[in-house]
N, C-alpha and C positions, 0 to 999 in steps of 0.2 A: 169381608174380614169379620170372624166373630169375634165380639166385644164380651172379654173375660171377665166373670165376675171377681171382685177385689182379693178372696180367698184362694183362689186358683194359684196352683205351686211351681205351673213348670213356666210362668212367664218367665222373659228376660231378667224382669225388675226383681222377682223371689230369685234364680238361681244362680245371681252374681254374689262374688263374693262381697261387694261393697268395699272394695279398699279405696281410698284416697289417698292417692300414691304422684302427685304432679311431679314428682324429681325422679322416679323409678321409670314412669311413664313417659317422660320426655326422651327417653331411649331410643323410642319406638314412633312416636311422634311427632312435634312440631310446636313450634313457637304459638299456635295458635290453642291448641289443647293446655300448651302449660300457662296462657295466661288465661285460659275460662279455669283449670284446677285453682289456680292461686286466688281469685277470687273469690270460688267456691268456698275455698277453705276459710274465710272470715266470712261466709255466711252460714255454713252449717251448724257450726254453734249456737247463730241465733234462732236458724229456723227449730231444730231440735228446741231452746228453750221457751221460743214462743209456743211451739206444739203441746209440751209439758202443762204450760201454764192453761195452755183451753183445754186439755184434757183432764176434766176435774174429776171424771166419773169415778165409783170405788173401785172400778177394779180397772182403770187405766193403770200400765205398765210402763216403766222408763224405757226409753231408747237406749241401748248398748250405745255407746261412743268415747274413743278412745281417739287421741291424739300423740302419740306416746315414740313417733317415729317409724321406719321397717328395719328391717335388718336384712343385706346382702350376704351370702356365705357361697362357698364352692368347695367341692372338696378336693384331695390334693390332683388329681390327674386335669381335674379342669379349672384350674389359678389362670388359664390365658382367658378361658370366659370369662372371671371377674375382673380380671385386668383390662380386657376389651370395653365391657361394660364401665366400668368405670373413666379410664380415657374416654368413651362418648360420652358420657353422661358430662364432664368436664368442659368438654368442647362444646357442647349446643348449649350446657348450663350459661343462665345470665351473671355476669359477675357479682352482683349484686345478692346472690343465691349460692354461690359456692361456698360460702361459711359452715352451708347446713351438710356439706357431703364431708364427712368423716371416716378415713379410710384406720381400720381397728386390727391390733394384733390378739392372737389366738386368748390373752390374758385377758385385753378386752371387752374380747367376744361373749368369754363367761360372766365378765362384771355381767354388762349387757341381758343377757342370757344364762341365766346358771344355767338350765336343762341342756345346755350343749357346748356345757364344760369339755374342753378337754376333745370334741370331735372336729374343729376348724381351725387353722393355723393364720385365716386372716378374716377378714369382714370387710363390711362396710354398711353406716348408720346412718341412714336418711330423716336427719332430725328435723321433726314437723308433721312428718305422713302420719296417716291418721287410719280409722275402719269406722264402722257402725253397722250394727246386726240389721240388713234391711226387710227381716221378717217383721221383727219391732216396728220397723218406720214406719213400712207400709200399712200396718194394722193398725197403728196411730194415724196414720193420714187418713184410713179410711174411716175411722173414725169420728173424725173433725169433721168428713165433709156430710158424714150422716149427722150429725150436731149441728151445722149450718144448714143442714133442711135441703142439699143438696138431691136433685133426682137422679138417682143408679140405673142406668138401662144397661144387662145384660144378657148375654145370647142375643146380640142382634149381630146379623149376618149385614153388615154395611153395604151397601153398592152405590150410592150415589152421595157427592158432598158439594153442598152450594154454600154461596160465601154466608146465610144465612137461614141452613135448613139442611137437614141430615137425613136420609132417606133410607130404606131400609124392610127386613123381615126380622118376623121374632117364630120361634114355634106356640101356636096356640093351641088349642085342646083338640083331642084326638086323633094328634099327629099330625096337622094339617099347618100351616103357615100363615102370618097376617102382616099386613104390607104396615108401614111404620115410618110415618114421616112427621117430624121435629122439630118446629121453628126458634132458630137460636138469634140471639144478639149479635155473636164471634162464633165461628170455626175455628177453633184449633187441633190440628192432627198430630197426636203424639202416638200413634197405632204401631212404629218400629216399622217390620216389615211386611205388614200387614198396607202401606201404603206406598207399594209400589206402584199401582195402576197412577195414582196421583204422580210419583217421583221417581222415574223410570231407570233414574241411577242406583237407586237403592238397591244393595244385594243384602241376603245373610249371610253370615260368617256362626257357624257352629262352634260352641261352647260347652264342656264338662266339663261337671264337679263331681268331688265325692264330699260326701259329711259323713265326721267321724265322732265318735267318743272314744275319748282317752281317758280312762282317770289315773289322777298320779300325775300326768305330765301338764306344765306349766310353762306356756310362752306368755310375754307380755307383751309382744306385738306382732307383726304379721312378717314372717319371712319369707324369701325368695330365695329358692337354688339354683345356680348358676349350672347350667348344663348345655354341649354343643346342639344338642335338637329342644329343646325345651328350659324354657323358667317355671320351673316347680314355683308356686305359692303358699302356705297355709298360716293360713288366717283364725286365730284363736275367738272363739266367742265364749260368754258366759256358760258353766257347768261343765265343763270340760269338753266342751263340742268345738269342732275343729273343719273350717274348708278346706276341700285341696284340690288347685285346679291349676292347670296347665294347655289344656289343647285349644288348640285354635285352627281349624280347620273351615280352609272355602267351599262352603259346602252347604244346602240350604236343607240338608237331610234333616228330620222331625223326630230321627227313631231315637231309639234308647241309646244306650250309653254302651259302646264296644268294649269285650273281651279287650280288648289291643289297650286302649285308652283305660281303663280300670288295673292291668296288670303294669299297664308304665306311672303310673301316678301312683299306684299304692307302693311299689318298690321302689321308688324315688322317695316318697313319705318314712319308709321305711330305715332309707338311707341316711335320711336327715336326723333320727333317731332310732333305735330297736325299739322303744316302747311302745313306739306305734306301729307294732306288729302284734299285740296284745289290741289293739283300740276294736271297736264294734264298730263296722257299718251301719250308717243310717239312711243312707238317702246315696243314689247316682241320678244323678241329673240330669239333661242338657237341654238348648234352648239357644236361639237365635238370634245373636247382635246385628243391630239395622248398622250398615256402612253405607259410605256412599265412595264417589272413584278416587276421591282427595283424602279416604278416611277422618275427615274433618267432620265437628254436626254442626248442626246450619239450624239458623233459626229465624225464617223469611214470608213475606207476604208473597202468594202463588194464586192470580185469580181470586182474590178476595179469601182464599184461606189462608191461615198461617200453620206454618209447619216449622215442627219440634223433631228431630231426625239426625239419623246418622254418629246416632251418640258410640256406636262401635263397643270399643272394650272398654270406654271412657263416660258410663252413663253415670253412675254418680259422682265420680269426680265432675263432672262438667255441670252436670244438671239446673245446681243451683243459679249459676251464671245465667244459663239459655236460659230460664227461668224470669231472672230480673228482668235481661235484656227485651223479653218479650212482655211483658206488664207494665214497662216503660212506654215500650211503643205504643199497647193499647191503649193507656194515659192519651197519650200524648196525640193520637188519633179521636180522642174523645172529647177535646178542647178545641 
């Protein structure tokens, strides 16, 4: 597995949308996902402000993040997908959390949303859900851990991991190869699907997006359209830049992003407004979410390594949690 350097655009980590959606996603889900989300979510605020505060340098940048809810919408032929969606969402929701699902009429919808006055006759407002631009994060993370004097090995081509030594090739000069072995404190493997030789359940699951600019058009938070083959997303970031992703395909393909997949996401984008039929392409994406058979992510001691995994369509919603939960343990193994 080559180990990507931090700037690299097509990981998983760069070409997710970053929503933080635990009440959208429990749809699709399970009780175990929505209570790593809901913990997440009263940590990302802190981790985002403690990131801020070590990032002193002049030209550290803020993390986008937004807390501000999603918004559900369908349009008139598919009202039983939102209807559907919402009865699930109702029944697996914990009672303790139905407060936050608010079901909206078309008048609503525009409070909510002025930019799609007048195009929905009902909704629904998942108050809490949150996003954060994770170009931002990631360029802040890596930045801290260059600040803490951390060492960066990449392009290394991984093949062996012991509970205390990483083993390996790099390309050295004039094209030739040099073997590269690492002795560590902890293993930890957070490679996605790159560690399947380790976790032989792991598959990927294929992911595209598009990024757009729009200028003119104005969401203030991330919506989802209800449709019988697909849930349209798009996810507003700062300057008028916009995700929009949908597909989810089993399928461990690597290539670029299909004719098929680009003409159904932009006409559904489309659908949800005409302005963004005016918008400029910036980017088609794709990139492979690590699953495992339970779509659950696991966060375990395996032979002396610990693994980070299976985070699926739920990596930063969950992240934060698998996170704690693993720094606890190594605490707590170190006492």
């Amino acid at each position: 597995m080559d180990v990507r350097p931090p700037e690299a655009l097509d990981t998983a980590a760069m070409v997710a949308a970053a929503m933080l959606s635990p009440l959208a996603e429990l749809a699709v889900s399970d009780a175990v996902v929505f209570a790593l989300g809901q913990r997440s979510m009263t940590l990302w605020p802190q981790w985002i402000d403690e990131l801020s505060a070590a990032n002193t340098a002049a030209d550290a940048q803020p993390v986008y993040y937004r807390q501000q809810g999603s918004l559900v919408v369908a349009h008139s032929p598919d009202q039983s997908s939102l209807e559907h969606f919402t009865r699930l969402l109702h029944h697996k929701l914990p009672v303790a959390y139905q407060h936050q699902v608010h079901s909206l009429d078309g008048a609503e919808v525009a409070t909510l949303e002025p930019a799609l006055a007048g195009r929905f006759n009902q909704g629904l407002y998942l108050q809490g859900e949150g996003q954060l631009a994770n170009d931002q994060w990631m360029a802040a993370l890596a930045q801290e851990i260059r600040r803490l004097g951390c060492v960066w090995l990449t392009e290394v081509d991984v093949h062996t991991l012991e509970p205390h030594r990483l083993q390996g090739e790099r390309a050295a000069g004039q094209g030739g190869r040099e073997e590269l072995s690492v002795a560590v404190d902890r293993v930890v493997d957070a490679r996605g699907v790159g560690s399947k030789t380790l976790l032989p359940a792991l598959r990927g699951v294929r992911g595209e997006v598009l990024r757009v600019e729009c200028i003119g058009m104005e969401l203030q938070r991330p919506v989802r359209l209800m449709h019988p083959r697909y849930q349209l997303y798009v996810v507003p970031r700062p300057n008028h830049l916009f995700v929009v992703g949908a597909t989810e395909l089993e399928s461990e393909d690597v290539g670029p992003v299909t004719v098929r997949s680009m003409l159904e996401l932009g006409s559904a984008l489309y659908s949800l407004h005409p302005a963004f039929g005016e918008a400029r392409l910036i980017s088609l994406s794709s990139a492979l979410r690590p699953a495992l058979d339970n779509d659950q992510p696991t966060c375990k001691l395996n032979d002396g390594i610990w693994h980070i995994n299976g985070l699926y369509r739920h990596g930063y919603l969950c992240a934060p949690a698998l996170v704690e939960t693993l720094t606890r343990n190594l605490l707590e193994s170190s006492t």
